[in-house]
Each structure stands twice: as C-alpha cells, then as structure tokens.
VEXVONU-185512 format. One record per residue: z, y, x of N, C-alpha, C in turn. Coordinates in steps of 0.05 Angstrom, whole numbers, plus 5000, padded with zeros to 4 digits. Example, Ala and Ser with C-alpha at 12.3 -4.5 7.8 and 13.67 -1.06 7.14 Angstrom:
2
515648865264515649105246515649345264;514249555257514349795273515750015258;
This chain:
143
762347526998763347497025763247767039;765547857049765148067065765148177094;764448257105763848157137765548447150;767248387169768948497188767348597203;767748867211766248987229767648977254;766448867278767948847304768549177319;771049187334770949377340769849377368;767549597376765449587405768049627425;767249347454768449397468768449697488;771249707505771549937512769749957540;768649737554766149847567764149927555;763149807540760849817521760350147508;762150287500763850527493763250687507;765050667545764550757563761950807571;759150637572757150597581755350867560;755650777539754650997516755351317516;758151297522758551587522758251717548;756951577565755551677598752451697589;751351587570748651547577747951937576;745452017595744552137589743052327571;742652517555741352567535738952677539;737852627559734152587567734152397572;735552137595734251817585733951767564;735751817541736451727516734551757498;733352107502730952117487728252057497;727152047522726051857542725551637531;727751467529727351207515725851117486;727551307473727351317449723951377451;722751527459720251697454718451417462;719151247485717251087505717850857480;719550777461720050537442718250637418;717950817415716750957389713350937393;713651037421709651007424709450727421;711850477437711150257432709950067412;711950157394711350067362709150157351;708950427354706250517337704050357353;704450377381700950137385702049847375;704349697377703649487364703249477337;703849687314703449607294700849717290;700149857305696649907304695049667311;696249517323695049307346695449017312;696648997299697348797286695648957260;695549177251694049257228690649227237;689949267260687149217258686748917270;688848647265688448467271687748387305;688348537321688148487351690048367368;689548177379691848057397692248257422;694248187436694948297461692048197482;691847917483690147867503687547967489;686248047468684948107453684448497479;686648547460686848877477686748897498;687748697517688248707545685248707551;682948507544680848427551678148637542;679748837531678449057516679349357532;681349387544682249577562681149507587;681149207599681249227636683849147638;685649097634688449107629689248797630;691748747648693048387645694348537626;694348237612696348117583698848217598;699748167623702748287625702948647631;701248757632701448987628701549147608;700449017582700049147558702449017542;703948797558706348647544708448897560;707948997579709049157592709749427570;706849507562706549797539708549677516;708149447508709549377485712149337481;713749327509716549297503717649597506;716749787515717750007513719550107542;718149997550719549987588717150227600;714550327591713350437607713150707606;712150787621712151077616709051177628;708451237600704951267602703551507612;702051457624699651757627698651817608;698152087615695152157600692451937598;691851877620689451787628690051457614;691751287610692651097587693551217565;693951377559694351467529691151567521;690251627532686951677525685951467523;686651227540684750987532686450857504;687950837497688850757476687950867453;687251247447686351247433682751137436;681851087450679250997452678150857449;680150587450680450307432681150197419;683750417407685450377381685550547362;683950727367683450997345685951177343;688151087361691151217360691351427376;691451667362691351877383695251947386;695751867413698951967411698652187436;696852337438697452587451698052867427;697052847405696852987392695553237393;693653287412693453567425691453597392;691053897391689453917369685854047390;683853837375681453937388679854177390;679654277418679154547419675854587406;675654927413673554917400671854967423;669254947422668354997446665355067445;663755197450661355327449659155237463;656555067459654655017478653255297501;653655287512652155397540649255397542;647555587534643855617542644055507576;641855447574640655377600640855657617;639955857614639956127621642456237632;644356097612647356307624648356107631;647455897640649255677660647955607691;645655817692645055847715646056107727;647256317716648156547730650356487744;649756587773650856517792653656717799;655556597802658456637807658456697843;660156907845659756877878662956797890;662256627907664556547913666256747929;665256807945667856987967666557367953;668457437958669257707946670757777970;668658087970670358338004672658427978;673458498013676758568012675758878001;677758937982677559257974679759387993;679259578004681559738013683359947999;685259887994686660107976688960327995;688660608004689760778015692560657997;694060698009697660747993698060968011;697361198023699261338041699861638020;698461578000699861857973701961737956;702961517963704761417949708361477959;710161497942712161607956714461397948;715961307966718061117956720361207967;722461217947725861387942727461177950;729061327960731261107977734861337973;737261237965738661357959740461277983;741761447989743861408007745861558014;748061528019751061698011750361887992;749761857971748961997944746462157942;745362137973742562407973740362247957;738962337952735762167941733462287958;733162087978730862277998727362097992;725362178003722962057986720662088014;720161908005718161838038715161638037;713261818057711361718046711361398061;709361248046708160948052706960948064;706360828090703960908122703060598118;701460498099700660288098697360248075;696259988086693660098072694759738053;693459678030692659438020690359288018;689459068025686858948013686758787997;685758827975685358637957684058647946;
C-alpha cells in the first residue's frame, strides 16, 4: 500500500516561512533539555510527582519543564542536576585552590586616595586649514 503525501496547506507554509530563526532554535533547544530530563526521569524510574516532591516543585510545574514550553534558569538547571545527576549547563569544573587561614585574613582596603596625575607636559595637535598647530593640556587627572 502506498500512502500519498498531502500537499502542506498554503497558510501552514506561510506561518513556517515567517517563523523566526532564534524562536526556532529557542524552541528547539527548550524541547531538547525537555526530553533529556524526561528520559532521565524514566531511566532512573522517577515519576513526575515523585520529582516534583523531591525539588519543592507542583506536579504542574515540572509538567510545565516537560512539555518544552519553559525557559529555565540557571538556578533550576542546577537543581536538576542535583537531583537528577543531569548536568545541562555543561560548564566544565574549575579548578580552584584552598585558602590558609593566614592569607584569608589579609586585609583588602576598601577606598583608595585619588592619585593626581599632572597632564600639563602633554601636548595635543589639532589641524586646521592644513596648519598642524600643538598645544599644551591645562588639566590635572585623578585616578
């Protein structure tokens, strides 16, 4: 048996060849995290109300994550990996050095004097009806 392919109506057509190509990938990206937590969510045997009750989270919120309608934080994409072992930030873990007691007490000073910097040996060129004339800066800086 062979099956006729319908031809897509011409709104339908219309609607597609308007869509955006950042919604489009937007979407695409927010359907993709979707899947990967539910099939994370179904490989380690966890229901939605299961997860929900394990996040803090209503069952319609996390039905919310699952249809691919949301658009997640950081601060929910961290808890996901926290209770689903799914890291979808990808960041790679920095490295980072413990701190002595000693050098975490040296004290930082907050406010910093103004340095004064002379500019008046400085000379700034200015061209005009073809001359090049040069003139000093009568100004001081602090920083």
């Amino acid at each position: 048996m062979t099956t006729r392919r319908r031809k897509p109506s011409a709104s339908l057509t219309r609607i597609m060849n308007n869509i955006d190509e950042d919604k489009l990938r937007r979407t695409r990206d927010r359907m993709l995290v979707a899947v990967k937590i539910n099939d994370t969510l179904k490989a380690k045997g966890i229901s939605q109300k299961r997860f929900a009750e394990m996040t803090g989270r209503s069952e319609s919120e996390i039905s919310e994550w699952l249809s691919g309608d949301r658009n997640f934080t950081i601060d929910t994409l961290s808890d996901i990996k926290k209770y689903l072992g799914l890291d979808l930030l990808n960041i790679p873990t920095m490295r980072t050095v413990p701190v002595s007691k000693d050098a975490s007490r040296i004290k930082v000073a907050k406010k910093r004097t103004p340095v004064l910097y002379d500019m008046s040996d400085i000379l700034t060129s200015n061209v005009t009806s073809g001359w090049l004339s040069a003139s000093r800066l009568e100004l001081s800086v602090a920083l």
